[in-house]
Structure formats: C-alpha cells, structure tokens
Phi, psi and omega in degrees: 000141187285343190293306188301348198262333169286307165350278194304294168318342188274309180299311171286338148012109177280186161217152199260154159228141189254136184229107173274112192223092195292323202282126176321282202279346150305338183259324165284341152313290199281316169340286186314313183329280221275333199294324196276350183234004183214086176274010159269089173258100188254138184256151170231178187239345177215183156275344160282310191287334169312321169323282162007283195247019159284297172317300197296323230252310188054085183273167166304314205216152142261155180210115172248162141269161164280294107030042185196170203296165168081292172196118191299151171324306174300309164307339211241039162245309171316273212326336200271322176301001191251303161276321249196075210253333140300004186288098177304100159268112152227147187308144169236173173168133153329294210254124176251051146305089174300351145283346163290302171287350145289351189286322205284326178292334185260349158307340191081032194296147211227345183225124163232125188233159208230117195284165350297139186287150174255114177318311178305320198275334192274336163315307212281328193280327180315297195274346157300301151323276206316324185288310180307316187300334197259337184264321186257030174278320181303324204275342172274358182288315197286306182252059142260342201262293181324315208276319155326310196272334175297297192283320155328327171292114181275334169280135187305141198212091186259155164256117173210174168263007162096008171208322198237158191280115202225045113187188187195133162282191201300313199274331178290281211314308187294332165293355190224031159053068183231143169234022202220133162280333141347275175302318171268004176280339196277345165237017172202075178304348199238138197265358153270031158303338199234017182280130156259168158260166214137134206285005193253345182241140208278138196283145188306302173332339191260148179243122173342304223278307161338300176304321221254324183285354181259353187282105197287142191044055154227000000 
C-alpha cells in the first residue's frame, strides 16, 4: 500500500540542515558537532547568502548566529518565517541579551542556545526537531489518507468526535455548500449546526455518541 510505502520514507528520511556562521572557526567547530550524525549539512557565511541557499536547497532546519555581517540571524529568520512559517529555527549567540531574546520568541524562533556550545544539548535539540518535523509529516500524511478514503465515498460523509467537526468529503462539503473543510469549520465549529431538533432528530445539545451506545437492542 502506498500509505505504508510513505510512511516508511518519512522514518528514514535523511533530512537536510543550512547552518548559518560568520566567524571561520565557529562554524567548523559547531560544522565538527553536528556533521557525524546529521551529514547533509549546507553552510552559509550571513544571512543574505543563508537566504540564498534557503531557496535554492529547502533544508529541514536552520541553525544561525545572530551576529553577523550583510543580514543578521534574526532578519534573515523573519524572511525564512514568511516562506516557511513551520520552519524549526535556532539561534546560537554568544550574547544572553534579553531583547535578542524576546526578539527571537516573537520572530518564532523555535530554539535558543548560548556559546560556548554544549556538544550534547545542541545534538539533543537537532534530533528533537527532526523528530517533530518527522511527526508532523506523519500526521499530514495520515490526513491525506484519511481525506482519500472520504472522498471515495459517494455517499455524504462528516468525520467528528461527536461535537467538533474533523473532516468531511466532496458530497458533505457540496451538500452544505463549502467548497472547502477549511471554510466550514471556520464557520461551523460544531457538526450539529447542521442538525435540526425534532422528534424524529437528535437535540444539538445531546451527545450523540452516548445516546447511541445506550439505546437498547440496536
């Protein structure tokens, strides 16, 4: 089955990192860290060329300095947050400067680490990420799967938890005239919205799901 064959690729996944640095032995330093467990590694020397070779390469993670000539870590993390607004970033710096660090939680900085680096703590977080990045592909992978199996279905079809709505096929969505799951969650958070009461019909208030396990010999 192709889901298990994505599946399987997503856990093996090499996955690539651009690692931004200006100072030479800072970068062949933390480069020597990270290079025996993660060996797709692309180096920049600023932040205009990290840009650069964000675009051309499209890594998994970034890892910068703050500091540095052309376009500082943080600018050139606004830019990557702008194409990428999941894109696991971290700071590395020199500097426990506390406006660099609110600057960096509201740019979305996903990390912040403080040189000299600790060999250990900068692996565990590298491999921490990677793991987020590897779940959440699984999980859009999984509602891509989901979303297949919906829309196979000729018949109208919503998916809930028995109060909020989590997915709908082509004929749910066209019958209640959405062209999107999107659009309709953002205007019908609850999938009795689309319920009337009535005595032949379940009151929006009552949960269903209760009702159904409780009705005898059905």
């Amino acid at each position: 089955m192709q889901f298990v064959k994505d599946l399987f690729a997503i856990e093996n996944q090499e996955f690539k990192l651009l690692f931004v640095e200006d100072n030479i032995v800072n970068r062949e330093y933390i480069l020597e860290i990270l290079k025996h467990k993660f060996p797709n590694i692309i180096t920049a020397e600023n932040g205009e060329q990290g840009l650069e070779l964000f675009s051309k390469h499209r890594p998994d993670l970034v890892i910068t300095d703050i500091r540095m000539p052309a376009l500082d870590g943080i600018s050139m993390a606004e830019k990557l947050k702008e194409i990428d607004p999941e894109l696991p970033i971290i700071i590395v710096s020199a500097f426990g400067d506390r406006e660099e660090l609110m600057k960096s939680i509201r740019t979305g900085i996903t990390r912040f680490i403080l040189k000299p680096v600790n060999n250990k703590e900068l692996l565990a977080i590298v491999e921490e990420l990677i793991n987020l990045i590897r779940l959440r592909r699984k999980v859009k992978l999984q509602q891509q799967f989901i979303e297949t199996i919906l829309n196979s279905q000729k018949v109208i079809t919503i998916l809930t938890d028995g109060h909020e709505l989590l997915g709908a096929n082509h004929a749910a969505l066209s019958f209640v005239g959405f062209d999107s799951l999107a659009n309709l969650r953002e205007k019908h958070k609850r999938y009795c919205d689309f319920f009337l009461d009535g005595d032949d019909c379940l009151a929006s208030n009552e949960d269903w799901l209760s009702l159904l396990k409780n009705m005898p010999n059905q």
